[in-house]
N, C-alpha and C positions, 0 to 999 in steps of 0.2 A: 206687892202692889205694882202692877202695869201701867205705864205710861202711855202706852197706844195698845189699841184693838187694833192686830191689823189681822186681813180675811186673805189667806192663799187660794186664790181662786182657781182651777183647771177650765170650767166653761162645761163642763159634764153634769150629768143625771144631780149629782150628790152637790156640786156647788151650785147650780142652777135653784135647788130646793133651798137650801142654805136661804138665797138672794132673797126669794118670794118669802122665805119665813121670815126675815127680818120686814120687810113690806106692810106682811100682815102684823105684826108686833109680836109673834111666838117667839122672836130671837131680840136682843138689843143692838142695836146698829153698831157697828165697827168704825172707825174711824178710817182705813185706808182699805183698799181691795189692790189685790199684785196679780197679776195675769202674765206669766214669762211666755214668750212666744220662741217657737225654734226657727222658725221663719220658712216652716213647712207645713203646715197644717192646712187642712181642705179649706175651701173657700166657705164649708158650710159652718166651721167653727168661729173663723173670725165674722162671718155672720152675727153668730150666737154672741161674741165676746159683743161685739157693737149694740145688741139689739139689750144686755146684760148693760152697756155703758150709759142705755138711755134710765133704767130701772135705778140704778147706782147714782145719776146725776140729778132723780128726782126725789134722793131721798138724801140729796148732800153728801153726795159720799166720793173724794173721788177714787177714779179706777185709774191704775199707774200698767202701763205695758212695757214688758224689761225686756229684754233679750243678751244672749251671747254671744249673738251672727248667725250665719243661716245653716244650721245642720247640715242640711244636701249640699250646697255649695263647700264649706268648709269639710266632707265628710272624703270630699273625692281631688281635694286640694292637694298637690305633693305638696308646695310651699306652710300648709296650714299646722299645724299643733294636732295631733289624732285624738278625737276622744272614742275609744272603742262602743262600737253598736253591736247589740245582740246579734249577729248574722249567722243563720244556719250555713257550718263548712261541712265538708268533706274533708276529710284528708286524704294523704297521701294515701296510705294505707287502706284505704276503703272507708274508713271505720266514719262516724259523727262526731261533731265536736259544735262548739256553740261560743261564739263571744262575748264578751264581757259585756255589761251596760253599763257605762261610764255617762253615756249621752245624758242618761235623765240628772243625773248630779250636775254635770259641766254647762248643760242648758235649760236645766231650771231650777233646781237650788239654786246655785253660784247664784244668779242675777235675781231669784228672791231675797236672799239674804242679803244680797248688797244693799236693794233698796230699802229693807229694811234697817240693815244699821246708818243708811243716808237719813231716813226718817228720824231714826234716834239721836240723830244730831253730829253723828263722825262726818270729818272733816273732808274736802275735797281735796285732791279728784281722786283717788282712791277711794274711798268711803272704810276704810279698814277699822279702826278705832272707835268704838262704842263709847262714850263719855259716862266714870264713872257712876255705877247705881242706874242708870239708862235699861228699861227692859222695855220687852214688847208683849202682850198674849197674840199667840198666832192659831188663828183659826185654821182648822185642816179636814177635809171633808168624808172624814174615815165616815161609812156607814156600819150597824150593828155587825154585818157580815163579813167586815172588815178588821173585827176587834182585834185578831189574833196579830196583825201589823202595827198597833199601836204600842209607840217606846216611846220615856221622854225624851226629849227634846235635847240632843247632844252641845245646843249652841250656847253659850253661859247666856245673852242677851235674850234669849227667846222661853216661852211658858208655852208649851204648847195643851190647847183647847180642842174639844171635838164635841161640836153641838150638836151631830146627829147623834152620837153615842147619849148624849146627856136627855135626848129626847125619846128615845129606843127608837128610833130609825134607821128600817133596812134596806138598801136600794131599791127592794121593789115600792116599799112606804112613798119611797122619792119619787120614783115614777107615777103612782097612786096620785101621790099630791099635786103632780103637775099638771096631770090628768083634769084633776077637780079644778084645780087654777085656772085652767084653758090655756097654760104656756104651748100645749101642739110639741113635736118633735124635740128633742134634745140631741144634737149630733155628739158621738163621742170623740173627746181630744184626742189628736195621733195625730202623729206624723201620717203624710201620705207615702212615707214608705216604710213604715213602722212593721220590721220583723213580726211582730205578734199580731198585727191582723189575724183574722180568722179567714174560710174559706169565705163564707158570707160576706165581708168588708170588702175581698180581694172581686169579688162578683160585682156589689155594687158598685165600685170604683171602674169596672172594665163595663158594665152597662151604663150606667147614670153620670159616669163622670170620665168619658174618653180621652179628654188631655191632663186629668188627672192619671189615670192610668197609665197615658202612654208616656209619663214621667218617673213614675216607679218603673216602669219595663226597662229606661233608660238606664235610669239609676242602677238597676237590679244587673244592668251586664255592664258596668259600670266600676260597680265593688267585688267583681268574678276574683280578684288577687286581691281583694281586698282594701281597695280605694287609695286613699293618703299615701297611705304608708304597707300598699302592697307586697314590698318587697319584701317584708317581715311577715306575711302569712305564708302557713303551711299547707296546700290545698286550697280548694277555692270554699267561695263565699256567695249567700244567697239568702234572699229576703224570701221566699217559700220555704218552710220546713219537709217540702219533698226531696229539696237539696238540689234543684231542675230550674233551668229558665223559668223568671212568669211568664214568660208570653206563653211558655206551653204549660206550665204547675197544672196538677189535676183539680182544677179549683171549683169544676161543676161539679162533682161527685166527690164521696168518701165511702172506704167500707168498713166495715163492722172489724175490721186489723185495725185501723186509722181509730176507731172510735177506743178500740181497749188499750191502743197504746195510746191514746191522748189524754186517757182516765188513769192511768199509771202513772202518767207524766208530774197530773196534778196532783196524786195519790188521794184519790177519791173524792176532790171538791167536785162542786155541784156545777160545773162547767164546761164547755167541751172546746180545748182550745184550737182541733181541725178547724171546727165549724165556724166559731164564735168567737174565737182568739181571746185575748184579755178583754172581761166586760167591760169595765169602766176606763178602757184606753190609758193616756200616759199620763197618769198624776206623777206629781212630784215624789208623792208619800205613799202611793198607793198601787204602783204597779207590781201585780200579784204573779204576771208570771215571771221575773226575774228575781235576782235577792236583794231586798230590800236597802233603800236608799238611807 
């Protein structure tokens, strides 16, 4: 038996559906909603998170926003604590290599989990200590096409739940739904200089969103050794998988090389992550092109 319903929200396709299903009554309300921010995200998401906060306060619910501190600024800190980001290097040697994803653990588990064992009643200001028998059911927004990423729940305080799965919903269903709802557009969560962009994401952000872009461009020759803690990288480092400046990455075109080594990459999912990068951007639980959080 669970003491709180709490609902890990991302602000995407699949937690968006989640919101409006509980609305309509297909889902039962939750008692808390957790939205971690990296304190990079486009402007179109914290949009979404606000317009998600007005839907959440009309149904009694409230929505908590965590954070860890600001990924970009803490990413290029020497002073700061490194959390390693996916960055396409080079090395020395010619050869490819690819960095660790620590970022989605250290900025957003770490500060979901906190506020949930704060919910559960552990003590301040650490919030470390669950008070015996204290549990939580944690909502996560795996879609059906997601099932092969669903494990329980490693945290003794947590039960982890997945209402799309429980409803056979697959993110296209989600989009479908949203569609009929009249929610309009769903931007997907990421970081604005999120490695796994696709070519598409790196396009709209250099068209539709110029000081957005010309933020990751900064960034992007910013972490060339590796940011923080450069002196510890082997070769350089780069938010394009061509392994090239963005300001120049070939990000209006791809060829049919790019397409069969991006199908290789994923070993035959239904995605193409040149083009299209990770669909469903940076969940917590769900980012499909790294290893699993």
């Amino acid at each position: 038996m669970s003491d709180l319903r709490i609902f890990s929200c991302g602000a995407g396709v699949q937690s968006t559906a989640i919101a409006l299903l509980m609305r309509d009554g297909t889902l039962p309300l939750v008692d808390h909603v957790i939205f971690a921010d990296t304190g990079w995200e486009p402007a179109s998401v914290y949009a979404q998170v606000d317009r998600l906060a007005v839907l959440f306060d009309e149904l009694g619910i409230p929505l908590h926003r965590v954070s860890q501190g600001n990924l970009r600024a803490d990413a290029i800190d020497p002073e700061h604590r490194f959390a390693s980001v996916p960055y396409f290097v080079r090395n020395p040697d010619g050869s490819d290599g690819m960095g660790r994803r620590q970022c989605t653990s250290e900025y957003k588990l770490a500060p979901i989990n906190r506020k949930v064992r704060e919910l559960l009643g552990a003590a301040a200001p650490k919030f470390r200590r669950v008070p015996k028998g204290r549990r939580a059911e944690q909502w996560i927004g795996f879609s059906t096409d997601e099932v092969g990423r669903v494990s329980p729940s490693r945290v003794q305080y947590l039960t982890a739940r997945h209402p799309l799965l429980d409803l056979g919903m697959s993110r296209r269903d989600c989009g479908r739904y949203l569609e009929q709802a009249g929610w309009g557009d769903t931007a997907k969560s990421a970081c604005i200089g999120c490695p796994y962009h696709g070519n598409r994401a790196w396009r709209e952000l250099r068209d539709e969103h110029p000081a957005e872009w010309a933020d990751a461009v900064a960034f992007d020759a910013a972490i060339r050794k590796g940011g923080a803690r450069g002196e510890h990288l082997r070769g350089e480092a780069f938010l394009h998988r061509s392994r090239i400046p963005l300001s120049i990455a070939p990000i209006d075109r791809w060829t049919r090389g790019d397409k069969a080594e991006a199908q290789a990459e994923v070993q035959g999912d239904l995605f193409d992550l040149v083009e299209d990068g990770d669909p469903d951007g940076c969940s917590p639980y769900g980012c499909r092109s790294g290893t699993a959080a």
